[in-house]
N, C-alpha and C positions, 0 to 999 in steps of 0.2 A: 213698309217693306216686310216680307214673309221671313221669318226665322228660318232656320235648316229645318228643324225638325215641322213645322208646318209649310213647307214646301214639300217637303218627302211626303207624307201624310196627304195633298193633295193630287199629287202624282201620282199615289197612288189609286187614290178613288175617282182620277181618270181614266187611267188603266183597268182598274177593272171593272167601272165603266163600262168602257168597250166590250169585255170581254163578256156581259151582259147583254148587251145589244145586239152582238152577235150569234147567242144563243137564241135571244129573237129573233133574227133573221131566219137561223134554222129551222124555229117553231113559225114561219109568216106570220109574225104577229104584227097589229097595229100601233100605229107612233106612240097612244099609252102604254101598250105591251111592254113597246122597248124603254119608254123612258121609265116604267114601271120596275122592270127589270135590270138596267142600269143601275139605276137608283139602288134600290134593295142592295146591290153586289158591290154598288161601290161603298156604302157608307155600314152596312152591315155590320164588318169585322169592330168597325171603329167604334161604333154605338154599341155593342157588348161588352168590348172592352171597357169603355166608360161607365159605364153601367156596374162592370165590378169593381172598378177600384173608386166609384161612387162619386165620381166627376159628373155632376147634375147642375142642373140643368144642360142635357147633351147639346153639344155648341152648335152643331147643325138647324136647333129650332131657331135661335138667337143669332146667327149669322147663316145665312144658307148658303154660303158659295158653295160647300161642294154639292151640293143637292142643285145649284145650278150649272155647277162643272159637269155633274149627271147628266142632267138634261140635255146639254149641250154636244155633250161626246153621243150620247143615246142616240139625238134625232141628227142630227152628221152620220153617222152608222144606218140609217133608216135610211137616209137619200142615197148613200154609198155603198152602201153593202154590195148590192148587185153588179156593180163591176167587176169583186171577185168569183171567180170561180169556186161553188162549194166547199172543195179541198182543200182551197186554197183560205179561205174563211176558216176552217177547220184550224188551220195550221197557224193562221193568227191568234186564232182564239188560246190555242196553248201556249204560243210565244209570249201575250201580252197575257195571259194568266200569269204564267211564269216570272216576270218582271211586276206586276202586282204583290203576288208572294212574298218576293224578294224585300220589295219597300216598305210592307204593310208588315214584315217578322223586326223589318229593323225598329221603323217607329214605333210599333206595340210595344214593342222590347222597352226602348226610350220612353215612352210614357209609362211607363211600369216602373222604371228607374224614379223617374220627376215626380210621381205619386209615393216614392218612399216604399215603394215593393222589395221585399229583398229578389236574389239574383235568380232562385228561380220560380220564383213569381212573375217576375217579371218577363222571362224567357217565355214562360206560361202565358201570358199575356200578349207576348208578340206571335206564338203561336195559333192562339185565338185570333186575333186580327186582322192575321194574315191567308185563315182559314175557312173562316165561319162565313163573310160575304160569298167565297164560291160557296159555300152547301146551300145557303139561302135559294140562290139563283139557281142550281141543278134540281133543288125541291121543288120549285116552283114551275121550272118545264118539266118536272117529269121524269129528270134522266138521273144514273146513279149520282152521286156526289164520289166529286174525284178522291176525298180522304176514306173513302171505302173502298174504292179499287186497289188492284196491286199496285199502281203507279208511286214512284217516289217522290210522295206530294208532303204531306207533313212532318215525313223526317228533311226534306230540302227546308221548311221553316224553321222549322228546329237547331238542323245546324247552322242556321244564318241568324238565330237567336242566339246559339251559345256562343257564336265567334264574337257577335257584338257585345254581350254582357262580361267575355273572358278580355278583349284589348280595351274595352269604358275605363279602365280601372289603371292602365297603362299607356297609352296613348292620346294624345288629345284630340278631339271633336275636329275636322270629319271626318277623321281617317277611321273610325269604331263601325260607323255607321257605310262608308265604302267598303271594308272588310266583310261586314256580317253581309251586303248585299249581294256582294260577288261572292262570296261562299254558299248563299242560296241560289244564286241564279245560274250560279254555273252548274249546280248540285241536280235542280232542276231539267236545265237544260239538256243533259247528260243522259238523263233521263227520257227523254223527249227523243232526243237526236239516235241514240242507242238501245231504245226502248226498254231500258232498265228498271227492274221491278222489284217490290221485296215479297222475299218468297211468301207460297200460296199453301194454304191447311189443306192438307191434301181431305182426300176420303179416308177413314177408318177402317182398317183392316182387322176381320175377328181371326187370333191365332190359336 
């Protein structure tokens, strides 16, 4: 039976999964394309994170489920895709980012904690996590990465990092980890839904 924190952890690199696959669809890419790009976006954040707090052999060689929960979500998305409407793709693709985000700041967060990280290392870490698979996969088609846009994309990790690392310490398990998610996802979504940005460096004025 899957623990909380590796249930959340593979939700999440189902989710953005998709959110991969879908960025294939926009690029017509073929079924490696997308389980290519699946892949990379789902397990990405997680395999960095591990990497620094030095958790090796990354568990994905040694058990592949999410690398087959990729695949899976991937080529589903490849048969499926086309009954949405482009826009409409579009708009999943940032909903089920956004829910990715969300699950991927809590459990970086929590593995940063289980690794003896102090609190904001560990924040640090759910940050990364919950970040670095979208950059992989925006690099890889070509298109900006959402943490260089104005969009309110890595302060929504951020604050669903600090929420979970500030109620871990008073609250008991899973209410830390529902906090810190719904305070990214609604942060996020806020954003999405009202097109909320943080401000833009203007042009230089000579006076």
């Amino acid at each position: 039976m899957l623990g909380v924190q590796q249930a959340i952890e593979l939700m999440g690199v189902g989710v953005f999964a998709l959110t991969g696959a879908l960025v294939a669809a926009r690029k017509s890419m073929d079924p490696f394309g997308f389980i290519m790009l699946g892949t990379v976006t789902g397990i990405g954040g997680g395999t960095l994170r591990d990497l620094l707090i030095g958790a090796t052999p990354i568990s994905w060689i040694f058990d592949p489920t999410a690398v087959l929960v990729c695949a899976a979500v991937s080529l589903t998305a490849f048969f499926t895709a086309h009954l949405f409407e482009s826009a409409s793709r579009t708009r999943i693709l940032l909903w089920a980012d956004a829910v990715g985000l969300a699950l991927f700041a809590v459990s970086g967060t929590e593995r940063g904690f289980a690794a003896g990280a102090p609190a904001v290392s560990a924040v640090l870490l759910g940050v990364v996590t919950a970040t670095f698979g979208g950059i992989i996969r925006d690099v890889m088609a070509g298109d900006v990465p959402l943490v260089l846009k104005r969009d309110i994309y890595v302060t929504a990790a951020l604050a669903g990092a600090v929420v979970f690392a500030l109620t871990a310490a008073v609250v008991p398990p899973p209410l830390p980890a529902l906090f810190g998610f719904a305070v990214a996802f609604v942060t996020r979504g806020l954003a999405i839904s009202h097109g909320l940005s943080m401000p833009q460096y203007g042009a230089r004025r000579d006076e």
